[in-house]
Every structure is written in structure tokens, then in C-alpha cells.
C-alpha positions as CSV (number, residue, x, y, z in Angstrom):
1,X,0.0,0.0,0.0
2,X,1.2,3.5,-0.9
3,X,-0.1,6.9,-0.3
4,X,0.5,10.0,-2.1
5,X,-1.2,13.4,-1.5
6,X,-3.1,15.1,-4.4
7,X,-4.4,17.8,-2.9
8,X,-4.3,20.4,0.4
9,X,-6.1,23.2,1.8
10,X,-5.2,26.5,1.5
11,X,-3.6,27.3,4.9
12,X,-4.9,31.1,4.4
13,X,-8.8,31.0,2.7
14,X,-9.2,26.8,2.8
15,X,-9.6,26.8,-1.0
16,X,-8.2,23.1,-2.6
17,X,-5.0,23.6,-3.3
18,X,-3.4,20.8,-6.3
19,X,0.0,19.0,-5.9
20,X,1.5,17.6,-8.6
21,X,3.4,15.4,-7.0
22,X,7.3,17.2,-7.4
23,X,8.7,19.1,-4.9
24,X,7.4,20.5,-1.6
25,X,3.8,20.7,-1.3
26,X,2.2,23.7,-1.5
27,X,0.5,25.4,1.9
28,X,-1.1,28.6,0.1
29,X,-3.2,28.5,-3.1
30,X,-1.2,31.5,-4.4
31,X,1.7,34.0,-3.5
32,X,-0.7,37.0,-2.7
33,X,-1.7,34.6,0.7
34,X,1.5,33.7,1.3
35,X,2.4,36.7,2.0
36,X,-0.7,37.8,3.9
37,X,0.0,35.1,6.1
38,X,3.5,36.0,6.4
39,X,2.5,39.2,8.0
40,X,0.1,37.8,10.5
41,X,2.4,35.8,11.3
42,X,5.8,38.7,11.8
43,X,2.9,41.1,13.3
44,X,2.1,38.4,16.1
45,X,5.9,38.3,16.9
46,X,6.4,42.0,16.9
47,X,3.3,42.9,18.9
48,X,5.4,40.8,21.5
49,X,8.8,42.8,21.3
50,X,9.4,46.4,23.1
51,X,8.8,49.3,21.4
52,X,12.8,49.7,21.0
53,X,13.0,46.4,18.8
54,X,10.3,47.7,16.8
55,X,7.2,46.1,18.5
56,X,4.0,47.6,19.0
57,X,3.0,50.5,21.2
58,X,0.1,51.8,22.9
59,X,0.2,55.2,22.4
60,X,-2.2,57.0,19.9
61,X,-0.3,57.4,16.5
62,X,1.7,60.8,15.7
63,X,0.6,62.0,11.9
64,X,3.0,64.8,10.5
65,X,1.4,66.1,7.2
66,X,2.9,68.3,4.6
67,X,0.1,70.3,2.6
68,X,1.2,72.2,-0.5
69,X,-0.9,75.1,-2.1
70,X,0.1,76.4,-5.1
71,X,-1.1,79.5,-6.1
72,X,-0.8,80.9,-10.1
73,X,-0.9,84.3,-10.7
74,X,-0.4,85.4,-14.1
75,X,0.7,89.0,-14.9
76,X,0.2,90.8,-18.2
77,X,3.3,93.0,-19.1
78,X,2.2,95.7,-21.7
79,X,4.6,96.2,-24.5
80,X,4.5,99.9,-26.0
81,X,5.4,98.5,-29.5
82,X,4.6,95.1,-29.6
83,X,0.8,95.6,-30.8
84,X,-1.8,98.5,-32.2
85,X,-4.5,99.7,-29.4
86,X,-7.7,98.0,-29.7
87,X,-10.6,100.2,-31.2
88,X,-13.0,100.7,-28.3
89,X,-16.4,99.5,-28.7
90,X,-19.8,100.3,-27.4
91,X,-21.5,97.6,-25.7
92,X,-23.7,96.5,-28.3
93,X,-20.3,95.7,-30.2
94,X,-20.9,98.9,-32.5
95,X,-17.4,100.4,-32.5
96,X,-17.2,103.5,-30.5
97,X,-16.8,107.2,-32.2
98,X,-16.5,110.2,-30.0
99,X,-18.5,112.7,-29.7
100,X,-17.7,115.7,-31.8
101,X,-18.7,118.8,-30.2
102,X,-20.1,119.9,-26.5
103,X,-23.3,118.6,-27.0
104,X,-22.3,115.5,-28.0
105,X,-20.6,115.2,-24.8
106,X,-23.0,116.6,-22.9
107,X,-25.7,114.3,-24.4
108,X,-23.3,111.1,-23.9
109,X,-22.3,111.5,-20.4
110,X,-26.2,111.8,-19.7
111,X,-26.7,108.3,-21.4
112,X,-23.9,107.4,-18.8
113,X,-25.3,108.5,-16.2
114,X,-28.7,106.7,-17.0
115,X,-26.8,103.4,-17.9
116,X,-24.5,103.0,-14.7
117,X,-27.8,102.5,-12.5
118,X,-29.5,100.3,-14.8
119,X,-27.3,98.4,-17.3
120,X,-26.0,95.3,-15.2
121,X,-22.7,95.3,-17.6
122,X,-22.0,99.0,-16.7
123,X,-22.9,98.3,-13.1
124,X,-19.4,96.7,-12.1
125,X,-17.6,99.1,-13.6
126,X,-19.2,102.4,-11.7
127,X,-15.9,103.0,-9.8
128,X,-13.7,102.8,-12.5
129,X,-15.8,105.1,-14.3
130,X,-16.0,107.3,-11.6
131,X,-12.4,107.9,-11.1
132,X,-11.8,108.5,-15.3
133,X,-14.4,111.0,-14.2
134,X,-12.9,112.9,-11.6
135,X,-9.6,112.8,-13.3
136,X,-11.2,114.2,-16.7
137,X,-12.8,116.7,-14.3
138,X,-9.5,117.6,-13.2
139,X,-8.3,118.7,-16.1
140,X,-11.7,120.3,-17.2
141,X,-11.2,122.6,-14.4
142,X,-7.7,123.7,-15.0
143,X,-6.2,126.8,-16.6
144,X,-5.4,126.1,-20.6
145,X,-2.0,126.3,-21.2
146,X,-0.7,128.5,-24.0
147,X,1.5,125.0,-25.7
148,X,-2.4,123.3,-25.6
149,X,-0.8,120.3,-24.2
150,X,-2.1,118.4,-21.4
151,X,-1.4,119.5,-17.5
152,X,1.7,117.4,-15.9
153,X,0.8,114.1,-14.7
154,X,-2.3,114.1,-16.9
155,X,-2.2,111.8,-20.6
């Protein structure tokens, strides 16, 4: 009478494990529970050691975590030569042409004044228009030179 062993459990999950009969019989049904047993198995013995020889303690754990924001800011650099001034535009995409005489004026900034209470794409923009405003008024206000150029400080 002889005896030969064909098959085994799984030492991990208890899944049939086949031996073909060369070699040492197999104890896991593949490497990925071999090695889960494997750490069971080194966990259990350092769990045992003192904290110095690397086994377990029973203090909470310490996390020390690095956080990285990165922040992109992107600056626009106006070159005097490198392109033409755009053509300003009205809002309804009409190009803009100023107005020609006082009353022109007169009669525009009233439309302004009507459109930066109501228009919502003028409505942002009410402080910027203000201070163009203030410095236009500036210069309204001042003595004309005899050269007819601007005041200093003013373009």
C-alpha cells in the first residue's frame, strides 16, 4: 500500500490547493496569501517585542502632514510696440466714435449717467468710471495752457 497526496487546503482561505506530485507541497493556493500570512504571522511576533526592537506601542499614533498650495498668478506685461491699441467698442459691439462737439458730450455722459444705475454690464464698472471721471474733471477745471498740451501728470 502506498499513499500520495493530491491535494491540500489552503492554509490562508481553505480553497483546494493541487499538488502535482514534485517538490514540496504547497500550503497557500497563491503568492498574494503567502504573504498575507506571512504578515500575520511577523505582526504576532512584533506585537510581543518592546517598542525599542520595533514592536507595538500603545500610544495614539503621531501624523505629521505636509500640505502644498500652489497659487498661479499670471501677470500681463504691456509692451508699447509690440501691438496696435484696440478700437474701443460700445457695448452692443458697434465700434465707439466720440462725440464731436459739447453737445455730443453733454448728451453722452447723460446716457452714462442713465446706464450706470441700470445696465448690469455697466454696473461693475461704476468706480472705475468714476475715477476716469474725476480725473477728466480735473483737467476740465484747469487753466489752458498756452502749448495746448495736457497739465503734468495728466495723458
Amino acid at each position: 500500500m502506498s499513499e500520495q497526496l493530491l491535494e491540500r487546503s489552503c492554509a490562508w482561505c481553505g480553497d483546494p490547493v493541487v499538488y502535482t506530485g514534485r517538490g514540496r507541497p504547497p500550503r497557500y493556493c497563491g503568492p498574494v496569501h503567502r504573504r498575507r500570512a506571512w504578515e500575520v504571522r511577523t505582526a504576532e511576533e512584533r506585537a510581543g517585542r518592546p517598542v525599542s526592537d520595533g514592536g507595538r506601542t500603545s500610544e495614539p499614533v503621531r501624523e505629521i502632514v505636509q500640505r502644498t498650495e500652489m497659487i498661479v498668478r499670471t501677470q500681463v506685461l504691456h509692451d508699447a510696440g509690440a501691438s496696435a491699441p484696440r478700437p474701443a467698442q460700445r457695448l452692443s459691439g458697434q465700434p465707439y466714435t466720440l462725440p464731436e462737439d459739447a453737445v455730443e458730450w453733454i448728451e453722452a455722459l447723460a446716457a452714462l449717467r442713465q446706464e450706470a444705475v441700470t445696465n448690469p454690464k455697466v454696473v461693475p464698472f461704476r468706480e472705475h468710471i468714476a475715477r476716469a471721471c474725476e480725473r477728466t474733471l480735473k483737467v476740465l477745471r484747469s487753466e489752458p495752457s498756452d502749448s495746448g498740451e495736457a497739465p503734468p501728470g495728466e495723458s
